[in-house]
C-alpha positions in Angstrom: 88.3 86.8 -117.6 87.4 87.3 -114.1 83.8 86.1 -112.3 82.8 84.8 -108.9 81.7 81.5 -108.3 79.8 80.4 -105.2 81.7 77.6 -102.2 79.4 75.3 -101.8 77.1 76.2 -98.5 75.3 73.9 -96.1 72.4 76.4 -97.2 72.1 77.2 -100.4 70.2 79.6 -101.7 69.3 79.0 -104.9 65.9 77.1 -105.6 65.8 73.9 -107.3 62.6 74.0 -108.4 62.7 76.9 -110.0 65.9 76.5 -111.8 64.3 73.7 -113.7 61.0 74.9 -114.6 62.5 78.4 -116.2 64.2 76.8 -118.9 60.9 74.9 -120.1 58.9 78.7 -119.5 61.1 80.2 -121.5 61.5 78.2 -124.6 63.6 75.4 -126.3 65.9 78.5 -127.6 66.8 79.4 -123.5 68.8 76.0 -123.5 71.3 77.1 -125.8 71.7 80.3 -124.7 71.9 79.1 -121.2 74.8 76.2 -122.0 76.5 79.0 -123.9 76.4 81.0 -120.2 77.4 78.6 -118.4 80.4 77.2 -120.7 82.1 80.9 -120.9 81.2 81.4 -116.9 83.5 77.8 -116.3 86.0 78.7 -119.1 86.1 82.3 -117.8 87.6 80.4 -113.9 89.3 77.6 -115.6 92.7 77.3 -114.6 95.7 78.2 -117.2 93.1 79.9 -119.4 92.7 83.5 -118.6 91.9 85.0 -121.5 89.6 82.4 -123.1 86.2 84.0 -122.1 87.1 87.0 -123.5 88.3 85.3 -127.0 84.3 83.7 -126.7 82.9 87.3 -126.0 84.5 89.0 -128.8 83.4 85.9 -131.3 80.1 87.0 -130.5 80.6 90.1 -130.9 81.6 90.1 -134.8 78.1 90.2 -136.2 75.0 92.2 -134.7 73.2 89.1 -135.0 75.6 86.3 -133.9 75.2 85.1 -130.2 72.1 86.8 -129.5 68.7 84.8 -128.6 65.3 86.6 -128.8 64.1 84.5 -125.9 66.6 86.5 -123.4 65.9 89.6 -125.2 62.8 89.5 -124.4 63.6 89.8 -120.4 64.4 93.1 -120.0 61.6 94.6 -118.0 62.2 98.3 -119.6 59.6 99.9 -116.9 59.8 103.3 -116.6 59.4 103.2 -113.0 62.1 100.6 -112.1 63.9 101.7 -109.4 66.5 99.4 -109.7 67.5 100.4 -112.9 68.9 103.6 -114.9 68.4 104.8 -118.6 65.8 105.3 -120.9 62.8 102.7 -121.1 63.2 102.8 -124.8 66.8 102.8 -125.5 67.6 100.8 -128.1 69.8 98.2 -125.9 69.2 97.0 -122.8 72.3 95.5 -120.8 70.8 93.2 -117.5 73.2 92.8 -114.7 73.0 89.7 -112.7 75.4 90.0 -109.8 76.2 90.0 -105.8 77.6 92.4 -103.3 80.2 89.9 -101.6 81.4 89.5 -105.3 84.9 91.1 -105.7 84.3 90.9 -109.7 81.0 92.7 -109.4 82.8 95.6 -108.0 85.3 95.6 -110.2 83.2 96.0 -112.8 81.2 98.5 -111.4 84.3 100.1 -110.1 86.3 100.3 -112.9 83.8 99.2 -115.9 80.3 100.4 -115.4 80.9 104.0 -114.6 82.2 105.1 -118.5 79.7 102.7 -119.8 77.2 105.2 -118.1 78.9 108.5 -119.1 79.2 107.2 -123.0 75.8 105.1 -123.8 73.4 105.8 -121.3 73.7 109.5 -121.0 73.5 109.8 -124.5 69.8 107.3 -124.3 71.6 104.1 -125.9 72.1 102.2 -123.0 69.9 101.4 -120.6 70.9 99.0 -117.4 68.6 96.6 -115.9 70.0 95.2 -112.2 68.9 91.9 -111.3 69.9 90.8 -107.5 71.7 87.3 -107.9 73.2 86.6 -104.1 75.0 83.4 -104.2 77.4 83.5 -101.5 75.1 82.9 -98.7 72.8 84.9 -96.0 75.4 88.3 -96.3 74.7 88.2 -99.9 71.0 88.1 -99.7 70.6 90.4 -97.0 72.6 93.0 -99.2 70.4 92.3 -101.7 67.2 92.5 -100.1 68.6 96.0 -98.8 69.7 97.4 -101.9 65.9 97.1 -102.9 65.0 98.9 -100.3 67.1 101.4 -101.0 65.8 101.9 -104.4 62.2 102.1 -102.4 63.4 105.1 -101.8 65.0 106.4 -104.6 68.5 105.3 -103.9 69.5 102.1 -105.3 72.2 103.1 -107.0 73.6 105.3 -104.5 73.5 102.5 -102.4 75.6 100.3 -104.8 78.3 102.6 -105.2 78.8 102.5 -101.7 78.4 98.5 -101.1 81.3 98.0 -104.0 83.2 101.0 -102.6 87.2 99.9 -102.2 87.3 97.3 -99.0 83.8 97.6 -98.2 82.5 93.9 -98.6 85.9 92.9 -96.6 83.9 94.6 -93.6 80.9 92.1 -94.1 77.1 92.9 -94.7 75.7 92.8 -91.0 72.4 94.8 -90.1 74.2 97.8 -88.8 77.0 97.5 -91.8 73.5 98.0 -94.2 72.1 100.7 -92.3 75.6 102.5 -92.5 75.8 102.4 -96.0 72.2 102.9 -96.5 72.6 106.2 -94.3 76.0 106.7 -96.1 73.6 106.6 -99.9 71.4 108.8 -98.4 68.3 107.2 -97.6 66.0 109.3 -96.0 63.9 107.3 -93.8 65.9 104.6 -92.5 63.5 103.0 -90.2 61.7 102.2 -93.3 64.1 101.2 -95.1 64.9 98.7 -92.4 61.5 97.5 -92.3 61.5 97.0 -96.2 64.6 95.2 -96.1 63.3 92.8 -93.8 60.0 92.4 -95.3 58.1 89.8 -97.4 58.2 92.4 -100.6 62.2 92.6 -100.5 62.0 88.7 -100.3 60.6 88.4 -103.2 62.2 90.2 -105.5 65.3 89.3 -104.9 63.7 85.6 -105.1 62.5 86.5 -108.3 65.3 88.2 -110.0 67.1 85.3 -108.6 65.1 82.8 -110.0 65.5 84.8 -113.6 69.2 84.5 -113.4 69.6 80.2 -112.4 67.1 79.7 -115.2 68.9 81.3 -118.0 71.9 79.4 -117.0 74.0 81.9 -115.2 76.3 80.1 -112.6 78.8 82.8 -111.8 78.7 86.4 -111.3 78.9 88.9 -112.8 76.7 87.5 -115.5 75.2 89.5 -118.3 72.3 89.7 -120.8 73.3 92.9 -123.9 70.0 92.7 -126.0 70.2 88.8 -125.5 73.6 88.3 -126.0 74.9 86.4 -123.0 78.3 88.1 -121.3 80.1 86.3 -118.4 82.2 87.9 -116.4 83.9 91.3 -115.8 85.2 91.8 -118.9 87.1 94.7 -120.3 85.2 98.1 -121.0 86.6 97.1 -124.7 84.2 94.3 -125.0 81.3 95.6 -123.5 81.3 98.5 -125.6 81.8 96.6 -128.5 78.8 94.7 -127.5 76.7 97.5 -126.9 78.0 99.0 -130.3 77.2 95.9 -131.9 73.8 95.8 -131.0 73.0 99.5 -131.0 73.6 98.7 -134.6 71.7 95.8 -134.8 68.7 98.1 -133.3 68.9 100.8 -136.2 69.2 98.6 -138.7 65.5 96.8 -137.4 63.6 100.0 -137.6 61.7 99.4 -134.5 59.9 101.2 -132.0 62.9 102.4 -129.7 65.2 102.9 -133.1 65.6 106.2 -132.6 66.5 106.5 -128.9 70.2 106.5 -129.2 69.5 110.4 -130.3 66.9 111.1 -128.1 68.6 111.7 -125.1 68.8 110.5 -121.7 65.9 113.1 -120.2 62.9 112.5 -121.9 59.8 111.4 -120.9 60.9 108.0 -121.0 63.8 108.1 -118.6 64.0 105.6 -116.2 63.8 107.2 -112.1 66.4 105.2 -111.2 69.7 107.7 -112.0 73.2 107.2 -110.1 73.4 111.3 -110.4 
C-alpha cells in the first residue's frame, strides 16, 4: 500500500544523533517494533508488490495482542490540552499519526481515510488521534509543519490541515504567503501571530521533537502510524484501520483499565481533547 518516501537532499533534515539515541531511551523492545516499521514501510514501496503491506497489516491485526509493543504504547501523550490532537484523553485507543504536508499519501489518507475514522470512533470517545509533524521532504515540509503548530496555537490545527491536504494544494508549494493563505483560509484569527509563532524557536522545537519521536521508532516513510502500539505503514484502506482500532478497542475492555470505559462515554466530556476538526 501506498506511503511517501523522502529523495535524498543535500540538507537533510532529520538528526542523526537523535535517531540513535531513541532506540536505546526507549527500550530493547523499540528495536523490534521499529524493524517491523521499517520492513512494511520498504515492502509497502517495493516494486511488483502492492498489496504486500496490507497482507503484513492485517496479520497483525488477527489477535488484540499480536503486533502490539507496550514501549510504543506508551507514547501517546493523551493531554487534554493538546492542540494538535482531537478526541478524548481517555479513549481507550490512541492512533498517532506521523506524517508530512508535501506527502500525496498523507492526504489521501486524510482525504479519503481519516474523515469516517473520525465520524465512527472518535465521536463516539473510542478513538482518539495524536498528530506528530514528521517533514521529510525538505525546508517546504518543515515550514508547513512549523505552521500547522501555530495554527493549533490558536485553536486551528486541524482546520489548518484540511486545507493544506485539500485536492492540488501541495502542487502549489508551501511558500510564506502560500501558509498565511491557508492559515487565513483555516481561520486563524490573528495572523501576525501566527506568523511570528511559525517562525519562532517554540514551533522549532516541536516539530524537532515530534520528529525526533518518529526516526527513533523506526519510521522511514510517511504516513506512519502507531494504534495502541501496533505499528501501521502507510495509507492503508479504512478496512484495516478500522479493524485495527476494533482490534484493540477490544483488547482495552478486555484489560479493565482506567480508560475501559470511554468507548461509551462520549466524545464531550470533561476529558475531550480542545483540539476538534468541527
Amino acid at each position: 500500500m501506498p506511503v511517501s518516501t523522502p529523495k535524498p537532499s543535500p540538507k537533510p533534515s532529520r538528526k542523526p544523533a537523535a535517531k540513535s539515541r531513541k532506540p536505546l531511551v526507549y527500550g530493547a523492545g523499540i528495536v523490534l517494533a521499529a524493524a517491523l516499521l521499517g520492513y512494511v514501510s520498504y515492502r509497502a514501496t517495493a516494486p511488483g508488490s502492492p498489496d504486500t503491506s496490507a497482507s503484513a497489516v492485517a496479520d497483525v491485526t488477527a489477535d488484540p495482542e499480536a503486533g502490539v509493543h507496550p514501549e510504543l504504547a506508551k507514547l501517546a501523550r493523551r493531554d487534554a490540552g493538546d492542540k494538535l490532537a482531537q478526541g478524548r484523553a481517555d479513549a481507550p485507543v490512541v492512533l498517532i499519526e506521523y506524517a508530512d504536508f508535501k506527502c500525496g499519501y498523507c492526504a489521501k489518507f486524510a482525504r479519503d481515510t481519516e474523515p469516517a475514522l473520525v465520524k465512527k470512533y472518535v465521536d463516539n470517545g473510542t478513538l482518539r488521534i495524536e498528530w506528530r509533524n514528521f517533514p521529510i521532504f525538505g525546508a517546504e515540509s518543515e515550514a508547513a509543519a512549523r505552521a500547522s503548530w501555530a495554527a493549533g496555537q490558536q485553536g486551528r490545527f486541524w482546520q489548518f490541515h484540511r486545507a493544506a491536504y485539500a485536492e492540488g494544494v501541495k502542487e502549489k508549494g508551501f511558500g510564506k504567503d502560500r501558509l498565511k493563505a491557508l492559515a487565513q483560509q483555516a481561520g486563524v484569527a490573528d495572523l501576525d501571530r501566527f506568523e511570528a509563532d511559525a517562525d519562532g524557536a517554540a514551533s522549532a522545537a516541536a516539530v524537532s521533537k515530534d520528529q525526533e519521536q518518529g526516526y527513533g521508532i523506526g519510521a522511514t516513510s510517511t504516513p506512519s502510524f502507531l494504534i495502541n502500539g501496533r505499528p501501521i505503514a502507510g495509507a492503508q484502506s479504512t478496512q484495516t484501520f478500522a479493524q485495527a482500532i476494533e482490534q484493540a478497542a477490544e483488547s482495552s475492555r478486555g484489560s479493565a483499565g482506567p480508560t475501559g470505559q470511554a468507548g461509551s462515554a462520549g466524545a464531550h466530556g470533561p476529558a475531550a481533547s480542545q483540539g476538534s476538526a468541527k
